[in-house]
N, C-alpha and C positions, 0 to 999 in steps of 0.2 A: 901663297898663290894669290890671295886676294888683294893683300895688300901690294903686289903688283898691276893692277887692274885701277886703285885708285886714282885719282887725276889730287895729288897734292895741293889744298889749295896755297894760292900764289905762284905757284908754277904752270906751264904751258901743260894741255892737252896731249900734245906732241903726236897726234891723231896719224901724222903719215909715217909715224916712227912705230906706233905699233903693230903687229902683225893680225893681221886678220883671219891667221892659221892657225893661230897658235893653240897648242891640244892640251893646254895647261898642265904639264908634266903627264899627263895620262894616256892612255889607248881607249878606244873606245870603247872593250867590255867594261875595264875598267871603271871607266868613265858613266857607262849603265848602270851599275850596280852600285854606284855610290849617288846616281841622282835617286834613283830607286826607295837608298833609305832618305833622303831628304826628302821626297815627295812626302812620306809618311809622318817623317818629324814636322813640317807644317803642317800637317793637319791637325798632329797634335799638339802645337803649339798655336792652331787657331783657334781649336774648340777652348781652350784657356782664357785665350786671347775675348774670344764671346760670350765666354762667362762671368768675367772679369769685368766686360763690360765698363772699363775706364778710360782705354786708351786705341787708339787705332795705326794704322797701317796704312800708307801711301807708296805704291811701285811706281814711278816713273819710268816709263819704255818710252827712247827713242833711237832713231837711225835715223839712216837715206833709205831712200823707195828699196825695196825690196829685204831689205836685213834682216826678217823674220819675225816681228812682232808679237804678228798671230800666234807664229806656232809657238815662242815661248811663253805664252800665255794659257795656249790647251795643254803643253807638255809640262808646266811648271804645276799648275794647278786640278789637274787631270785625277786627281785621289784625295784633293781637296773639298770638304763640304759647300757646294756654291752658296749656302746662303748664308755663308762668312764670306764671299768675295762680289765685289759691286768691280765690273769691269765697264771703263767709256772710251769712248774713241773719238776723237774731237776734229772736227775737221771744218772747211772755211765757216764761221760765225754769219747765220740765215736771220732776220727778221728782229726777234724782241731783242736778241744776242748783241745786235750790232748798236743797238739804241741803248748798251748799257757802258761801262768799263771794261776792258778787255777781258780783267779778272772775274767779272761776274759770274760767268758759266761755269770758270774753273771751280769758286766758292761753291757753287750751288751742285759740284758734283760732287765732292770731299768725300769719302767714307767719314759715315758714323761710327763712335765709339763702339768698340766691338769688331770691328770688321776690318778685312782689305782692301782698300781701291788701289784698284790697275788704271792707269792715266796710257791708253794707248794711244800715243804724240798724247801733248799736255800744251800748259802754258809757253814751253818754250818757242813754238811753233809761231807765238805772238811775239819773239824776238826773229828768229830764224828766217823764217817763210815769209813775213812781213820785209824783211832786211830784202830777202832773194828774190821777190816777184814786185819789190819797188812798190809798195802799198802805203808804206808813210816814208816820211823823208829820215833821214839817220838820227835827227836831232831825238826824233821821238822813239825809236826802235832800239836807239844806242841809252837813252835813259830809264829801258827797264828793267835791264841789268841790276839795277840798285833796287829798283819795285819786288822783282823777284826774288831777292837776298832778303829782303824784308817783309814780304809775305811768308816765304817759308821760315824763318823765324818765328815771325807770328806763330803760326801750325804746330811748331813744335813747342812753344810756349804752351802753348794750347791740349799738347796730349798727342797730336799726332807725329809720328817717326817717319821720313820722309827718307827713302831709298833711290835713288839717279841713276840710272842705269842706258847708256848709248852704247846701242850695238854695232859692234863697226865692220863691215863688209868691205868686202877689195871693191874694185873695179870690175874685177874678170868677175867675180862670183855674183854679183852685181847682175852681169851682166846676159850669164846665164838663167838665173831666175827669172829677167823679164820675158828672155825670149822662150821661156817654158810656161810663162804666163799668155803667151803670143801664139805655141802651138797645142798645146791643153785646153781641150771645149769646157770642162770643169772650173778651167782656171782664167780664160778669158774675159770674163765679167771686170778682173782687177786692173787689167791692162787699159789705160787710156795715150791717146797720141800726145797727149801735153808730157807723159812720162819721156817722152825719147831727146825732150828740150831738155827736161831736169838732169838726163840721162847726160846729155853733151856736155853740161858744168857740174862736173862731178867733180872735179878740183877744189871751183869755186864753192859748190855746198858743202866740202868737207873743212875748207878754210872756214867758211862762216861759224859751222856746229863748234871749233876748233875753239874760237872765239869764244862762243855763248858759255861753253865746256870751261873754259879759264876765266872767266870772268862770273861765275857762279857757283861755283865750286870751293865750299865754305867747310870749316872744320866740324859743326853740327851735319851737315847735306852733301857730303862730298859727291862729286861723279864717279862711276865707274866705268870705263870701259871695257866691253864681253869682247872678245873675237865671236864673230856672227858667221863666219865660212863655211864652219860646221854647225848640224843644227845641236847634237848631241851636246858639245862645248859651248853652245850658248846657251843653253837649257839647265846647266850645269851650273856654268857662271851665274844666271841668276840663283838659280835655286840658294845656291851659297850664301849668296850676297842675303836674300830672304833668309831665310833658317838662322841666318849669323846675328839679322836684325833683331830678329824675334825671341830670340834665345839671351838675348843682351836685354830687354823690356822683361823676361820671366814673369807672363803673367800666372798672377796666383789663383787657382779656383775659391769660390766665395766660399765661406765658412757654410758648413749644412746647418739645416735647423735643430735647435736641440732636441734631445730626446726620440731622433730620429732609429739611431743604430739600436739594431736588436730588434726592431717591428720586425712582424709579419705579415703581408698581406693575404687575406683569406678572401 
């Protein structure tokens, strides 16, 4: 299952070839009761993970507007210890941000050894959204392609496992989330009018990510793409993709102190 979801690297995205339906062979009780034990396995594979204390953990979430982010973020992490997870959300770079490397903010948000960051949008957002709202010329947006390949290397030199994850929504499903974002008083805070421009080149931003998606997608970092239609199935897909990562690092708890076993406390 999952190794359908990979983006191979050197081959295309193929981003309008995939289904954004797709129930990844499952039904959705099914589908519940197998995120269910994955919720529980990350946690116990974080608290290891913060015992161990050597190595860390990187989620990359992205999509187009409305894909679900959030919610696979509450529902992945949901029985997970928060303070094994450092979650950011990165959005246009304000004031000291802008006065630095583009990369600077991302560095200075990393998860510490020990722990998860969730990158909700991340760096690529500085190929993407920079490409798609015409902020630098191509010269400079089409050569960070290579920056990115080589940062995340770094990272993983370094200790940290770096997981890619683009959540891919149709158009229609798309389409209906914003205009639930439009009639929902709860929900209208997220809705803005510059959404209904991004809304109208929804082609063109699936071409762009399609790009970024192929052209970064390395045999240490690969992409994955979730179907996002359903939230179950995208909650699912990542959860896997995590549990898979994490399960593959085996972090080991530290040795106890000697002479510990057998005390009593009185």
């Amino acid at each position: 299952m999952l190794e359908d979801l990979r983006v191979d690297p050197g081959t295309s995205a193929r981003l309008a070839a995939r289904d954004p339906s797709d129930r990844l062979g499952l039904d959705k009780q099914e589908g519940e009761s197998r995120l269910e034990v994955l919720v529980e396995r990350i946690d116990a594979l974080q608290y290891r993970l913060h015992a161990e204390d050597r190595r860390s953990v990187l989620l990359v979430l992205q999509g187009l507007d409305a894909s679900g982010k959030d919610g696979v973020v509450r529902r992945v992490f949901e029985g997970v210890n928060p303070t094994g997870v450092e979650v950011t959300s990165f959005r246009a770079p304000l004031g000291v941000e802008r006065d630095h490397d583009y990369l600077w903010r991302i560095h200075a948000a990393l998860p510490p050894r020990g722990k998860i960051g969730v990158f909700n949008r991340s760096h690529y957002e500085d190929v993407v959204a920079v490409r798609m709202h015409e902020l630098a010329p191509e010269e400079v947006w089409r050569r960070r392609y290579a920056h990115l390949r080589a940062f995340e290397e770094m990272l993983m030199d370094e200790g940290t496992s770096i997981l890619k994850v683009f959540l891919n929504v149709s158009r229609e499903e798309q389409r209906a989330r914003l205009q639930e974002r439009i009639d929902d008083p709860e929900k209208r805070w997220k809705f803005r009018r510059d959404d209904l421009e991004v809304r109208r080149r929804f082609d063109d931003w699936l071409a762009a990510w399609e790009e970024a998606l192929t052209e970064t997608s390395t045999d240490a970092a690969p992409w994955y793409v979730v179907p996002a239609d359903r939230n179950w199935v995208k909650a699912l897909g990542v959860a896997e993709l995590l549990a898979g990562t994490l399960e593959r690092l085996s972090p080991q708890l530290p040795e106890p102190e000697a002479g510990i076993e057998g005390l009593r406390v009185t």
